[in-house]
N, C-alpha and C positions, 0 to 999 in steps of 0.2 A: 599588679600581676593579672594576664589573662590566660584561662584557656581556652587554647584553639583546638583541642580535639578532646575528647570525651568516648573513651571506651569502659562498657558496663558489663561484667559476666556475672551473672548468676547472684545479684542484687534484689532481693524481696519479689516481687512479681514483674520486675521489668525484663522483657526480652534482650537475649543477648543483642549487641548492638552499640554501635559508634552515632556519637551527637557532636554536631560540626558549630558550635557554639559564635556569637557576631562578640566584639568585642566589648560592645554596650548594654542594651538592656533585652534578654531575652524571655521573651514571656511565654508561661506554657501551661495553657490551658487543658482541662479534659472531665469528665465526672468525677466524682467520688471515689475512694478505693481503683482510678485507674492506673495512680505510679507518679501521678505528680511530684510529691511529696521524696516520694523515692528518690527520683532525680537529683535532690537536692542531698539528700542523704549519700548520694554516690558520692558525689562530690566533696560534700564534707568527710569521708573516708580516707577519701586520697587526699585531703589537707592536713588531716588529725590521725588517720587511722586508727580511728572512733567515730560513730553513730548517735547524734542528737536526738534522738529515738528511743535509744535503748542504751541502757544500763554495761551491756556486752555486744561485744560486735558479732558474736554469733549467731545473736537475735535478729541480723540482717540477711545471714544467708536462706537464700528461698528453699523453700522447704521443699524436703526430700533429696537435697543434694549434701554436700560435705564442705563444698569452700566456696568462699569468692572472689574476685577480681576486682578491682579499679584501675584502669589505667590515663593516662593524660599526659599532650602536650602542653608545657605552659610557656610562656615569655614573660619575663622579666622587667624592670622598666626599662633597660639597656638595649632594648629587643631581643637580646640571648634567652635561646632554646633550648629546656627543660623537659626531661622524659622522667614522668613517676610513674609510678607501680607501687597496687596496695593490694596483697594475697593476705587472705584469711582463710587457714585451715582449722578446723574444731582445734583452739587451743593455743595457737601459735600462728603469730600476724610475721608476713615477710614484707619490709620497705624497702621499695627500689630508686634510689634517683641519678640519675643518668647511666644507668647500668652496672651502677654497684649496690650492694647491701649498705643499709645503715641503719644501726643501731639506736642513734638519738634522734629521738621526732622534732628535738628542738630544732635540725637542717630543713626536717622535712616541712616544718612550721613556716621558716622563712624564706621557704621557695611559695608556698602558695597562703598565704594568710588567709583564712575567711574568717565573717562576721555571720550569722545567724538572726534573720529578724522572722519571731512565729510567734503563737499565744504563749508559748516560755518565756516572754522576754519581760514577762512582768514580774519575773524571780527575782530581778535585781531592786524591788521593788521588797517583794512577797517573803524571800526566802532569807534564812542568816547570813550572818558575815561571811561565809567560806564562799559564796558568789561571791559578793562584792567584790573579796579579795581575789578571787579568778579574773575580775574584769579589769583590777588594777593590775596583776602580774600579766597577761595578756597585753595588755596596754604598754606599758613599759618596756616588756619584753623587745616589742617592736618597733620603741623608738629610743632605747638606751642600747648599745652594745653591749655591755659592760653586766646590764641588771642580770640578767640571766648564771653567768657566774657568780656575781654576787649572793643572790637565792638560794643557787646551790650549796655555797659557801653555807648562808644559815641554815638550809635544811636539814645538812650532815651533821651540823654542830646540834642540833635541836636534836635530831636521831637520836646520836653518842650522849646528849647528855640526858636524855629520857630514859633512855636504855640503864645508864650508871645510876638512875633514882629507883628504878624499879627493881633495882639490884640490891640497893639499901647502901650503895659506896658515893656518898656523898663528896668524897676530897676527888674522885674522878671526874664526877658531876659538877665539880667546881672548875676542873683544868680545862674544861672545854668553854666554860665562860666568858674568857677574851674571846674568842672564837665569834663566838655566838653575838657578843655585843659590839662587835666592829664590823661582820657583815651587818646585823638588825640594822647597824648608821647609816651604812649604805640602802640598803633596800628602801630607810624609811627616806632619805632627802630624794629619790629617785622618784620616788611614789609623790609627795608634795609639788617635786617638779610637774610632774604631770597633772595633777589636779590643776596648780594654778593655771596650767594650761587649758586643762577643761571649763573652769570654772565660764568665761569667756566666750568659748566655742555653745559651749550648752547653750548660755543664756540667750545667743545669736538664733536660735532655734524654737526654744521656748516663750522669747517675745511674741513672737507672732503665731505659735498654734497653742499657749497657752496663756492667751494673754488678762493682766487683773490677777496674776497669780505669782506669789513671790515664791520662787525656787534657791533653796540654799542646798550645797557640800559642806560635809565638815567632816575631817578625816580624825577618825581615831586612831593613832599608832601603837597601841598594843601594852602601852604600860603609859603612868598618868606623865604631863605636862610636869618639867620641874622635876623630876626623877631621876634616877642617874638608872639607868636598866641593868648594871653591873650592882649597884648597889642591893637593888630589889630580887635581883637570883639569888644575891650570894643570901639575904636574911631570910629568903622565901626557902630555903635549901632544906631542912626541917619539914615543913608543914607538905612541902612537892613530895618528897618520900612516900607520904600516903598516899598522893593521891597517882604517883606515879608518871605524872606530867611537869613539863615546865609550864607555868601562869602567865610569865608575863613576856614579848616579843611580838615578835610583826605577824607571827601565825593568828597573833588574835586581835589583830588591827581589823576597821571597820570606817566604810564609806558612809555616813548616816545622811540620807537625804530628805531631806522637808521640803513642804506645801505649806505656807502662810507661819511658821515657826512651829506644824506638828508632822507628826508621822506621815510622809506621803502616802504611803496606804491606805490610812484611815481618813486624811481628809480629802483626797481626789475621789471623783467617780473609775467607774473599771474602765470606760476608755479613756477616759483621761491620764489614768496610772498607764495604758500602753503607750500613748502618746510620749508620755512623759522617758518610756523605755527604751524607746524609740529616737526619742531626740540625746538621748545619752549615747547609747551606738552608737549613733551616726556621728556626734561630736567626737565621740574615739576615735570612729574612722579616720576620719578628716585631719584632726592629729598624725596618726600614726602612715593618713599621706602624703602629709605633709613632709616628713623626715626620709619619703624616699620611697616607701614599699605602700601598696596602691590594696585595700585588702579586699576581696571578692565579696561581693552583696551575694545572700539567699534569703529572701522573701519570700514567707509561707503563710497565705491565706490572709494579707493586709486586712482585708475590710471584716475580719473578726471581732468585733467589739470597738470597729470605728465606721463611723456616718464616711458618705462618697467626699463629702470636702475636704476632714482630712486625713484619707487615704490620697486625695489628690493632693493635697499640699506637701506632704511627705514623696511621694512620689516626684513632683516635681523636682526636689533637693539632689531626690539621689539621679534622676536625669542630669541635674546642672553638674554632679561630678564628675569623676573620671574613673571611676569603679567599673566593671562588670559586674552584671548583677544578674540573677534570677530571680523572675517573679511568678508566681503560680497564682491560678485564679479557676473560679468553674467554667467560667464565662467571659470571652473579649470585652464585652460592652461593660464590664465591672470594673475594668482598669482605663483610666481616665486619660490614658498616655498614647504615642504612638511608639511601639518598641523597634530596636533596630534589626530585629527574627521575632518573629514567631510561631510557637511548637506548639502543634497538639498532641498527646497522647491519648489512644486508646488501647486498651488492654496490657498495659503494659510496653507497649509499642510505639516509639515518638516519632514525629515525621512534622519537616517545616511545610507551614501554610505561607502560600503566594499571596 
């Protein structure tokens, strides 16, 4: 997916204002606090219609105003022409794509995909299972048709039958059970498919900027190996009461990844762990371009806790794809590449350099 135009109203301190974006790699340079960042956060708006930044997307509009805008042309891999719109009024987000309302972000998802690469990427590292599993349903999402319903399928069933424990009606809490345990099948062989998929792509990555380093996956799906998931609700159905949740299911499945057979946390260094964050992305990527839909690179501050080598090695990969990508930097001479645009901003204000 590319975009070819970029309209920004009323986004953190960036000037109102259209960005004519190249289809490859656009790099854009400027000081500190001048809207780099921002830039990228516009974008990711009108992908997510949410803010990598901030908690609420309210926290994007510039202050002293009431709403904001994103708008964008995109193309497709088909070459077909997409118009989104993303309004934010204190309270109440509107999504527009091709001139209609819609209600489910999941359309708005699979018109324009992005990836996020910033000093957060070492969350999937840092943080609990509920990323992990963000990164496996994101992933999936966008190379299964089918997972997305699935999900749903268990989400609702997990709902209704939380809801009938907190209630103290166990035989309700029980009828949603099938439910629950024939999406969870689904969700969990969708998720392994993809892993085994990853497993491969990473390691292709990993040889060479983390080399002398063994990297393993191991997926946890959410209740033990050798279980029946039906069997473990129905006896768990008692002790859930109190606590008012269901225990066991895909909601508390977990990607556990290792460095030498320990925690990668604890035995890489901190750029090694982005490195390593890094080469997971990108392996997702590549996946999920593989099945069809191409997902947009944003690149925030690469040489954060990595040396110029590899920010260039990294760098060279996502040139060798076929992504569109944004890369922010303070300084041209900091990015080792030759981009196919590039933008500086100052004050808020973006303008391409010749």
């Amino acid at each position: 997916m590319i975009i070819s135009r970029l309209g920004v109203h009323r986004v953190r301190n960036l000037v109102e204002q259209t960005v004519v974006p190249a289809a490859g790699i656009n790099l854009i340079t400027g000081a500190n606090a001048a809207g780099k960042t921002s830039i990228l956060e516009a974008i990711h708006i009108l992908a997510r219609a949410a803010s990598f930044r901030a908690t609420r997307l309210d926290q994007a509009i510039q202050h002293g105003q009431n709403e904001l805008m994103v708008t964008g042309t995109v193309l497709d891999s088909h070459g077909s022409e997409h118009r989104l719109g993303i309004q934010r009024r204190r309270g109440e987000t509107r999504v527009r794509v091709d001139g209609r309302d819609v209600r489910n972000l999941s359309e708005l998802a699979r018109h324009l995909p992005v990836q996020v690469i910033n000093t957060e990427s070492q969350r999937l590292l840092h943080d609990g299972p509920k990323v992990r599993r963000s990164f496996l349903n994101w992933s999936v999402f966008h190379v299964e048709h089918d997972y997305y319903r699935d999900w749903r399928r268990y989400d609702r069933a997990l709902r209704q039958r939380n809801a009938a424990l907190r209630q103290g009606d166990l035989r309700l809490a029980g009828s949603w059970e099938p439910e629950l345990c024939s999406a969870a099948e689904r969700v969990d062989a969708a998720r392994r498919r993809f892993i085994e998929r990853l497993i491969p792509e990473l390691a292709s990555l990993v040889d060479g900027w983390l080399p002398d380093t063994e990297i393993t996956l191991h997926y946890r799906r959410g209740w033990a190996a050798g279980e029946s998931l039906a069997e473990l609700l129905a006896a768990g159905r008692s002790r859930e009461r109190e606590t008012g949740y269901t225990l066991y299911g895909s909601h508390r499945a977990d990607l556990v990844i290792r460095a030498e057979g320990s925690d990668a946390q604890h035995w890489l260094s901190r750029g090694q762990q982005k490195t390593l964050a890094i080469a997971m992305l990108l392996a997702q990527s590549r996946i999920v371009a593989g099945c069809g839909t191409v997902p947009l690179l944003l690149i925030d501050d690469l040489r954060a806790e990595l040396d110029s080598e590899h920010a260039a090695r990294i760098l060279s990969v996502v040139a060798a794809g076929p992504a569109q990508c944004f890369v922010t930097a303070i300084d041209r001479a900091t990015v080792p590449m030759e981009p196919a645009r590039w933008f500086e901003i100052t004050e808020g204000r973006v303008r391409e350099m010749v």
